[in-house]
C-alpha positions as CSV (number, residue, x, y, z in Angstrom):
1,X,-28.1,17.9,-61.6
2,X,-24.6,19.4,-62.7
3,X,-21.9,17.2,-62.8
4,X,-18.8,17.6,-61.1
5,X,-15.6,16.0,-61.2
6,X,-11.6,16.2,-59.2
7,X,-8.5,15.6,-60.5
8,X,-5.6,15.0,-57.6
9,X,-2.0,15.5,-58.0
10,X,1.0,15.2,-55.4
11,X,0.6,14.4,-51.8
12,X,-1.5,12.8,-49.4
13,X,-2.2,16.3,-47.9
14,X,-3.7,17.4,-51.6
15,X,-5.8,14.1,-51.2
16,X,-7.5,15.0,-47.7
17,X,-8.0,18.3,-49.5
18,X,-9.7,17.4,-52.3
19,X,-11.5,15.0,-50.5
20,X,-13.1,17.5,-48.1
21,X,-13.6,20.0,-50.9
22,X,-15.6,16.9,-52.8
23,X,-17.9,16.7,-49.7
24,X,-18.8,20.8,-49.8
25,X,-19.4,20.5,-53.6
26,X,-21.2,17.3,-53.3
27,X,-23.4,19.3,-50.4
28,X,-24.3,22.4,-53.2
29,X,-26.2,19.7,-55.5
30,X,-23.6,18.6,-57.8
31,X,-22.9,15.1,-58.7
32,X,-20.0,13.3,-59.3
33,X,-19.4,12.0,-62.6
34,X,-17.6,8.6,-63.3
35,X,-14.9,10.3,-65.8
36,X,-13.9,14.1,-66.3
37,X,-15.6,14.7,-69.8
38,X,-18.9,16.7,-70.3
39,X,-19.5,17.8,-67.1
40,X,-20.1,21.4,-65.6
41,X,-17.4,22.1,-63.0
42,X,-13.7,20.7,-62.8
43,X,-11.5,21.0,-59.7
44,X,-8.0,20.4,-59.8
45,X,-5.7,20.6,-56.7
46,X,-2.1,21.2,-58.4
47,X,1.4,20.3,-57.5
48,X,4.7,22.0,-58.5
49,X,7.4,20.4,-56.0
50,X,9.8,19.6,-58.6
51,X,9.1,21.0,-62.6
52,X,7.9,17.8,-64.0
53,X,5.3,17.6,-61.2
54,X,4.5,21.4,-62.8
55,X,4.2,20.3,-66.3
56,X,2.5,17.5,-66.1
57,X,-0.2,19.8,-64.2
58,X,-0.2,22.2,-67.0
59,X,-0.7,19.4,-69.7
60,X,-3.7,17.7,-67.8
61,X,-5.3,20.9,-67.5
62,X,-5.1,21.7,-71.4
63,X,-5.8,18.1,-72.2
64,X,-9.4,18.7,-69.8
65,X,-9.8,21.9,-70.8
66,X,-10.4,20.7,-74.4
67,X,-12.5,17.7,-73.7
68,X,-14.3,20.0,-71.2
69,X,-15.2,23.1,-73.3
70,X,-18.4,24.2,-71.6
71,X,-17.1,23.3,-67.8
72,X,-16.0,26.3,-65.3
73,X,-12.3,24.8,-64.3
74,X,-11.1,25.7,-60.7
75,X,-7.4,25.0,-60.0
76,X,-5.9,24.7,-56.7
77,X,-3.1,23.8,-54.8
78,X,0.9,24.5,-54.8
79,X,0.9,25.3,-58.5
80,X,-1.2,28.6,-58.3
81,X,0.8,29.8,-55.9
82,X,4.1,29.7,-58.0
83,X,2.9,29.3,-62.0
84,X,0.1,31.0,-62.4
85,X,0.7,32.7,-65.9
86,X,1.1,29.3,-67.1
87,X,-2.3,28.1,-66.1
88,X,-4.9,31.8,-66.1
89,X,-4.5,31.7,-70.3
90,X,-6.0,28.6,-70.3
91,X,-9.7,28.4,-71.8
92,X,-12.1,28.0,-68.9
93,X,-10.2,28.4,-65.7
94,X,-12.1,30.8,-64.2
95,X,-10.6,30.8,-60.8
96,X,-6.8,30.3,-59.2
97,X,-7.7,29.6,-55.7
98,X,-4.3,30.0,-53.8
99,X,-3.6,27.1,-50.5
100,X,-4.3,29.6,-48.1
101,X,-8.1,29.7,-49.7
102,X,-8.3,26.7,-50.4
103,X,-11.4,25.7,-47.5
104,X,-13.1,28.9,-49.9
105,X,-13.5,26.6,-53.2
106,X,-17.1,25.5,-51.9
107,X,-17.9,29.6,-51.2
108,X,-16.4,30.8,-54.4
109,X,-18.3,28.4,-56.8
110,X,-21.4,30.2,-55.2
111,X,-20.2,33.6,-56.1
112,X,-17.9,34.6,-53.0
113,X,-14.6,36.6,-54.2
114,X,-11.2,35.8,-53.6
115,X,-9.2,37.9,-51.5
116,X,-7.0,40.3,-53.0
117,X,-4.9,40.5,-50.0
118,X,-1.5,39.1,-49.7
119,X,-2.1,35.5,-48.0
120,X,-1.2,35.4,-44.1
121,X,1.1,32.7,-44.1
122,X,0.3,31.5,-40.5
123,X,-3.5,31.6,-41.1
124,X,-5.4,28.5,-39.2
125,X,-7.8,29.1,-41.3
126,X,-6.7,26.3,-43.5
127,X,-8.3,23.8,-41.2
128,X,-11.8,24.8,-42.4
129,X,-12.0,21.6,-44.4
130,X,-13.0,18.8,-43.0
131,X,-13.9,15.3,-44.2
132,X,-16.3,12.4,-42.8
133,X,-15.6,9.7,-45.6
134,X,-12.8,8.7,-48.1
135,X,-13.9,8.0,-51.2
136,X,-12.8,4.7,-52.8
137,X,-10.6,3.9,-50.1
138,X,-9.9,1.1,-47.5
139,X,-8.2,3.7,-45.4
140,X,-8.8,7.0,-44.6
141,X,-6.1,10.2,-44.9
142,X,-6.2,12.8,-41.9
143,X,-4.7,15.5,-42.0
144,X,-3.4,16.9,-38.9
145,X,-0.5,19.5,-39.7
146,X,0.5,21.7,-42.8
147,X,3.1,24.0,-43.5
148,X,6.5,23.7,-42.7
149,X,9.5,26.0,-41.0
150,X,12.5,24.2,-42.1
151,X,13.1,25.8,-45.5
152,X,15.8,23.6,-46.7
153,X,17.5,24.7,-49.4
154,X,16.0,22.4,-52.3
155,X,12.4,23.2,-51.4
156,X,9.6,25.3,-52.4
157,X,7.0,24.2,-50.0
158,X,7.4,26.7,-47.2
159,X,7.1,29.4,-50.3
160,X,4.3,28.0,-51.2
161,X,2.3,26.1,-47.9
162,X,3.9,28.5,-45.4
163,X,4.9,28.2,-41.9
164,X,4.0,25.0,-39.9
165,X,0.6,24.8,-38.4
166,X,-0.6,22.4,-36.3
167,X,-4.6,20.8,-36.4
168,X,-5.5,21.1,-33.1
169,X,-6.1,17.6,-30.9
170,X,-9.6,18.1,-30.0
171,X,-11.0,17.9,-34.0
172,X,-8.3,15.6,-34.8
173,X,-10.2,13.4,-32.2
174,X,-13.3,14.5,-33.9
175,X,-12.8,13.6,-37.3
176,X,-11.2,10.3,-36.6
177,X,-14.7,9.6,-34.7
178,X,-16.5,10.2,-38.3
179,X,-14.4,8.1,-40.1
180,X,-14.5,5.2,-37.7
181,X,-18.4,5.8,-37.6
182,X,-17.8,6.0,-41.6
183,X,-16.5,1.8,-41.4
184,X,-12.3,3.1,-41.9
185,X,-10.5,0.6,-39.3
186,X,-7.2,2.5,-40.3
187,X,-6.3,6.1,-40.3
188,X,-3.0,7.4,-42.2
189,X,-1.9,10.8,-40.5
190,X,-0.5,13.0,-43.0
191,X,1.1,16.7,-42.7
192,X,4.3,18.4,-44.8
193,X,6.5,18.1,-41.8
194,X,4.5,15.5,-39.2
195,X,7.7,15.9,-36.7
196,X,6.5,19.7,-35.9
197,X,3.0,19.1,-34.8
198,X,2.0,20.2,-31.9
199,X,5.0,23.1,-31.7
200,X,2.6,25.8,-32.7
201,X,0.5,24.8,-30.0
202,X,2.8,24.6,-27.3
203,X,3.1,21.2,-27.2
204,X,6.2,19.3,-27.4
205,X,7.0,15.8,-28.1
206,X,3.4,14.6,-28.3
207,X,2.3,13.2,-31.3
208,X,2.7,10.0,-29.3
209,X,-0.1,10.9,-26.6
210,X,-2.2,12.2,-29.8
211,X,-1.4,8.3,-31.7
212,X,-2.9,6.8,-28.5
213,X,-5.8,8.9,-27.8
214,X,-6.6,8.5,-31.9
215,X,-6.0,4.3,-31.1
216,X,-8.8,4.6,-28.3
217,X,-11.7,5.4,-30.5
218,X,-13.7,2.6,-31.4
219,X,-13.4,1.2,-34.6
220,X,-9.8,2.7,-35.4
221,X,-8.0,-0.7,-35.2
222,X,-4.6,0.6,-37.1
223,X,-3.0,3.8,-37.1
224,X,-0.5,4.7,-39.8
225,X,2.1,7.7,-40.4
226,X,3.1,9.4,-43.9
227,X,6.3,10.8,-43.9
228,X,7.9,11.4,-40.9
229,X,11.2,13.5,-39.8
230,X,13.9,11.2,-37.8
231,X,13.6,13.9,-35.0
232,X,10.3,12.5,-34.0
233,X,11.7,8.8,-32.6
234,X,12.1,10.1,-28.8
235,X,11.5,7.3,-26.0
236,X,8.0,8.6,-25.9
237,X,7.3,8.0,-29.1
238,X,8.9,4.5,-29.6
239,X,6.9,3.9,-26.5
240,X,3.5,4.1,-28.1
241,X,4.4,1.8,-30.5
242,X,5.7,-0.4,-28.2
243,X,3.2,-0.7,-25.8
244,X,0.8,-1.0,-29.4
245,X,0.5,-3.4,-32.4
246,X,-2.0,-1.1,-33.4
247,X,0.6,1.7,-34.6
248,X,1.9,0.9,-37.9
249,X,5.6,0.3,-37.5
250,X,6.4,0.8,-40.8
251,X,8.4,4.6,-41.1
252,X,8.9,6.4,-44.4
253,X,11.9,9.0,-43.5
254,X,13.9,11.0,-45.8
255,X,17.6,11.0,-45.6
256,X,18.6,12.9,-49.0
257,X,21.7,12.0,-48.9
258,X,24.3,9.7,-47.0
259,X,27.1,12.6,-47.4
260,X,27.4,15.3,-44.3
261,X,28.4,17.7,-47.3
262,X,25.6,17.3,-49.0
263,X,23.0,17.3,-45.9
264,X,24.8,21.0,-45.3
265,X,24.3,22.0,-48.2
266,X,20.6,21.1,-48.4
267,X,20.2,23.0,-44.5
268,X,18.8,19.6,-43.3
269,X,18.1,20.3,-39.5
270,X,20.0,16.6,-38.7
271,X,23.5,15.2,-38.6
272,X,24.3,12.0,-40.4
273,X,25.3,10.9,-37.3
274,X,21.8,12.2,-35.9
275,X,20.0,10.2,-38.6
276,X,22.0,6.8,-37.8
277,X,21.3,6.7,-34.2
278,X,17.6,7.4,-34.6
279,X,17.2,4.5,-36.8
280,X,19.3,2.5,-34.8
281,X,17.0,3.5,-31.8
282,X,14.1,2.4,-34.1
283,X,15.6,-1.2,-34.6
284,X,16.2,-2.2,-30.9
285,X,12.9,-1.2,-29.6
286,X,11.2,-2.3,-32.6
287,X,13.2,-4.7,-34.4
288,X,10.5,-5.6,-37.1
289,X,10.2,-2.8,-37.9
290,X,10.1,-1.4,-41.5
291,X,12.0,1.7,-42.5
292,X,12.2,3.9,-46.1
293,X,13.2,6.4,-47.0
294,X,13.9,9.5,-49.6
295,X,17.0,10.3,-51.7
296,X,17.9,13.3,-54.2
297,X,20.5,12.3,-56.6
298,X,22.6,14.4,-58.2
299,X,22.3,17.9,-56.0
300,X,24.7,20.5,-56.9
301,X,28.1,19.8,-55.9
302,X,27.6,16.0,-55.0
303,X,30.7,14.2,-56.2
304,X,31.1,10.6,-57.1
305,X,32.5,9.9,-53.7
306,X,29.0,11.6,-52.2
307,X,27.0,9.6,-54.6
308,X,28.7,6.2,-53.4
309,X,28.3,7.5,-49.7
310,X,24.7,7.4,-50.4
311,X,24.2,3.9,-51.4
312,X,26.2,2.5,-48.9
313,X,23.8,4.5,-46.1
314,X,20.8,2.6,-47.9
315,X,23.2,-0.9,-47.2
316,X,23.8,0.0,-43.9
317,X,20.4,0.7,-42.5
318,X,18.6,-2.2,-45.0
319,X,16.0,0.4,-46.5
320,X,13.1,-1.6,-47.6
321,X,12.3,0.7,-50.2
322,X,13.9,4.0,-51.4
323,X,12.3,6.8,-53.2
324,X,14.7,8.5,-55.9
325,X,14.6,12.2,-57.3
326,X,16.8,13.4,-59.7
327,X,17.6,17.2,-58.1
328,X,15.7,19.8,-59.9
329,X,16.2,23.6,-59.5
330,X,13.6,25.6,-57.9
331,X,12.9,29.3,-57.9
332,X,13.4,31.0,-54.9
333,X,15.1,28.4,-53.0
334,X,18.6,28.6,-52.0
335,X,20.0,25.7,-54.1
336,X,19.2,27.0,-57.5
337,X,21.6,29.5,-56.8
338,X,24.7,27.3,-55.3
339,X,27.8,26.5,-57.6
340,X,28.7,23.3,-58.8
341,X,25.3,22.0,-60.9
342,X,25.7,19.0,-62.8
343,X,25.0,17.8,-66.1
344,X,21.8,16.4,-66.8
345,X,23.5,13.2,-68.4
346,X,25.8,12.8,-64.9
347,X,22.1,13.2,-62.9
348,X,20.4,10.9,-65.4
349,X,23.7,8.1,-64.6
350,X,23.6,8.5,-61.3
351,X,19.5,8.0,-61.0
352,X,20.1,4.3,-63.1
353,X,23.0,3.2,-60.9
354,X,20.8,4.4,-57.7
355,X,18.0,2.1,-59.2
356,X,19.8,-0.6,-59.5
357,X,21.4,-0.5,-56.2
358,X,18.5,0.4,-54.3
359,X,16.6,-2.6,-56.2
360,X,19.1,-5.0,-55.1
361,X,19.1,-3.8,-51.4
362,X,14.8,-3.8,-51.2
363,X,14.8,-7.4,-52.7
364,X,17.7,-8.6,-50.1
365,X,15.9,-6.9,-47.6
366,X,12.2,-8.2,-48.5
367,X,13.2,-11.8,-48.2
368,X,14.1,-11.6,-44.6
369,X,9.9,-11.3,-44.0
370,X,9.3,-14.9,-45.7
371,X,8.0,-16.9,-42.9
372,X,6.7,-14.0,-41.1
373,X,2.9,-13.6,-40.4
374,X,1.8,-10.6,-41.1
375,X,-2.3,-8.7,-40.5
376,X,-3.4,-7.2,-43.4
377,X,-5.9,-5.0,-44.5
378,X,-7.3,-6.3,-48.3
379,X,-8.0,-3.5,-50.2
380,X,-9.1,-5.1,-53.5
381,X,-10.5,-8.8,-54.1
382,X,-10.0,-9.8,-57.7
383,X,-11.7,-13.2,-57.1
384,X,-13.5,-15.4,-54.5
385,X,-10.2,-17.1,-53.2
386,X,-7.4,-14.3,-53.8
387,X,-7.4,-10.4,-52.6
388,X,-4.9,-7.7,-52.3
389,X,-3.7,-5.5,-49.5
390,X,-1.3,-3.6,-46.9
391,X,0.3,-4.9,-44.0
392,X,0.8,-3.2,-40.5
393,X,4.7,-2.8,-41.6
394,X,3.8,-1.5,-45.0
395,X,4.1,-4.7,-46.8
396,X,2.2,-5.1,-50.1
397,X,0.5,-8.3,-49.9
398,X,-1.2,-11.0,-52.4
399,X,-3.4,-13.4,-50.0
400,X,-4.9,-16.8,-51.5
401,X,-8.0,-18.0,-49.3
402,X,-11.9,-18.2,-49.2
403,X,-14.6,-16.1,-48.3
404,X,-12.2,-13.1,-48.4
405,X,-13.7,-9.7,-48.1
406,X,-12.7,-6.1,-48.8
407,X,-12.4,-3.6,-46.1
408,X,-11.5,-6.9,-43.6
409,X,-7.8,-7.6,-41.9
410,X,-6.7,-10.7,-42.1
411,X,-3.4,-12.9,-40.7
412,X,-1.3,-14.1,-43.2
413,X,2.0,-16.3,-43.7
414,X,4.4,-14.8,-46.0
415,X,5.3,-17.5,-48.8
416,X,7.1,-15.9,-51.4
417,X,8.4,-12.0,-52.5
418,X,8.7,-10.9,-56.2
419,X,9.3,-7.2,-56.9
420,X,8.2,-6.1,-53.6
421,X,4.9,-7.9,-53.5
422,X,4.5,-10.8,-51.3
423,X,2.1,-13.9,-51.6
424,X,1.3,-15.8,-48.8
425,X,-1.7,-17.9,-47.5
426,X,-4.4,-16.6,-44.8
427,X,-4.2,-18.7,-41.9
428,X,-8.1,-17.5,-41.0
429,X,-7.8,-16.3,-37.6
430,X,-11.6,-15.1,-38.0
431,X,-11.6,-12.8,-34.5
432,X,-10.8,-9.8,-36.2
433,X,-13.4,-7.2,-37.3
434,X,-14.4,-7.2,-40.7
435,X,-15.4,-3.4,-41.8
436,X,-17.5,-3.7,-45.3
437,X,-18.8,-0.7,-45.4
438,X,-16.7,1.1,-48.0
439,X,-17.2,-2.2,-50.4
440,X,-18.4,-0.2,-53.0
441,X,-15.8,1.8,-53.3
442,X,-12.6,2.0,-56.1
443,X,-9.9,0.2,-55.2
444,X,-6.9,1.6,-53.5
């Protein structure tokens, strides 16, 4: 049989895709090998959201292309649509397949041509891949939106994913069925801008209906979102989670910046004060709650002043964790072209201070949990009597115990925090489902 193997970079949305474009290959005959070397056929799905994310594409696929000189390489993804001299002169890509072909990689490997049209940007055509497992995982990604309207001025991704489009509910439904059939207990719904599903589909304000109709198919006993915008934390919405342990409550959403100057200069569709009531609307209907979110440090124009604004919006709304980007210019979008860009050594100060700071708020923030119990779902055992895994909330948990088993959700008393990683004991409350079935897989 010819071997086959995927290389991922970038988001959870790229994961779902490569994922379902694994399961088409798989279907052709191919098999899977354990490592990337000697095989026949290399698929790589490509990010370029900031320029390190692009170069570090384009050495991976050199470094493969030379320990792969007989394999046909397809590359996919955000970084064909945007740096594609950089990766056709490589020896044996023999196919760019742009986002909007992406559900064609399993067609063109048999000899189908690419279109030589320009891409329709609004296609729903996109949702032609489908999966029905997750390979290696304890969870499972579903992907029910792509594409995004906002175009704020940092960002490439509407240039290179295009408008929004929503999955519609009805094989959202569907392929949460397969995966629950599949043994995942817990779904992770992922899109580039969650907050505007269901828009494109004249549906307003109800990705909470879609949570609970996901939540009432058997076998999906958690429900977790990726990013999410602060728009999306109506009544409705905070009433699903409410009424539903089920629903993660732990909520990843980006602020870039505690400085109104700065948000308006990014064209972030929220005010500061937009952003602080919707979290504080987040703590007093679900007070344990845990929130993170995103900053960019160092956009142009940002002064000292905005910088410190920043850090004291991560105190004030005790962000468990904080994810920091240095700005980086981006063709095409509307920042690379504003006055006022700072020196790399001022961005590079800034991203150690931020580091620092937002270290020191996640660990007085982390031990407010100890003495909590917590359900979590182990996603690695290293030994008879000690396992690994995610809590509802998004805590990352060590959990000391016998008879523990991968795949299965378990209570546990949180002991002690280092780092962000908690240790606690199980208190074996044995009346929750154990799924096993994806044992056999890598670990998370």
């Amino acid at each position: 049989m010819p071997e086959c193997a995927f290389v991922t970079f970038g988001c959870k949305i790229n994961q779902y895709d490569t994922q379902a474009i694994r399961e088409e290959i798989l279907e052709l005959g191919y098999q899977e090998a354990e490592k990337p070397e000697g095989i026949d056929l290399l698929v790589i799905n490509s990010c370029t959201v900031t320029e390190r994310a692009g170069l570090k594409v384009e050495e991976r696929v050199k470094s493969l292309a030379k320990k792969n000189p007989e394999a046909d390489i397809i590359v996919t993804g955000c970084m064909t649509e945007d740096d594609r001299q950089r990766l056709v002169e490589i020896p044996g890509v023999v196919h760019l397949v742009g986002n909007e072909e992406k559900h064609r990689v399993a067609e063109i490997i048999q000899g189908a041509e690419l279109s030589h049209e320009r891409p329709r940007r609004k296609s729903r055509d996109i949702f032609g891949l489908e999966i029905s497992a997750f390979e290696g995982r304890t969870r499972a990604f579903l992907k029910i939106q792509d594409g995004c309207d906002s175009f704020c001025s940092y960002c490439i991704i509407p240039y290179l994913r295009g408008g929004s489009r929503s999955r519609d509910h009805q094989p959202v439904l569907d392929e949460a069925r397969r995966l629950a059939e599949a043994g995942f207990s817990e779904l992770v719904l992922t899109g580039i801008h969650l907050r505007q599903w269901g828009r494109d589909l004249g549906i307003e304000d109800g990705l909470g209906k879609l949570l609970t109709g996901l939540r009432d198919i058997d076998g999906i006993e958690r429900i977790r979102l990726s990013s999410i915008g602060e728009g999306a934390f109506t009544d409705s919405f905070l009433d699903a989670f409410v009424a539903d342990e089920g629903l993660c409550r732990f909520f990843h959403v980006p602020l870039q910046s505690g400085s109104q100057k700065i948000l308006d200069a990014m064209r972030r569709d929220y005010s500061l004060d937009d952003f602080v009531e919707a979290m504080s609307r987040i703590r007093e209907r679900l007070p344990d709650a845990i929130l993170a979110t995103d900053l960019i440090v160092g956009f142009p124009g940002e002064t000292e002043e905005d910088f410190e604004a920043s850090m004291e919006m991560v105190d004030a709304l005790d962000f468990a964790k904080v994810h920091l980007f240095p700005y980086s210019p981006r063709p095409r979008t509307g920042a690379a072209r504003l006055e006022g860009h700072l020196d790399p050594a001022v961005r590079h100060d800034r991203m150690l201070r931020a580091r620092q700071h937002c270290d020191a708020v996640q660990q007085r923030v982390s031990r407010k949990r100890l003495g909590d119990s917590v359900r979590v779902l182990l996603e690695k055992v290293s030994s008879s009597s000690e396992a690994e895994g995610l809590s509802r909330e998004g805590l990352r948990v060590r959990v000391a115990g016998q008879g523990l088993l991968r795949g299965q959700e378990v209570k546990v008393l949180l002991e002690s925090v280092e780092s962000g990683v908690y240790c606690g004991s199980w208190l074996e409350e044995k009346t929750l489902p154990q799924k096993t079935t994806q044992e056999k897989g890598q670990n998370v």
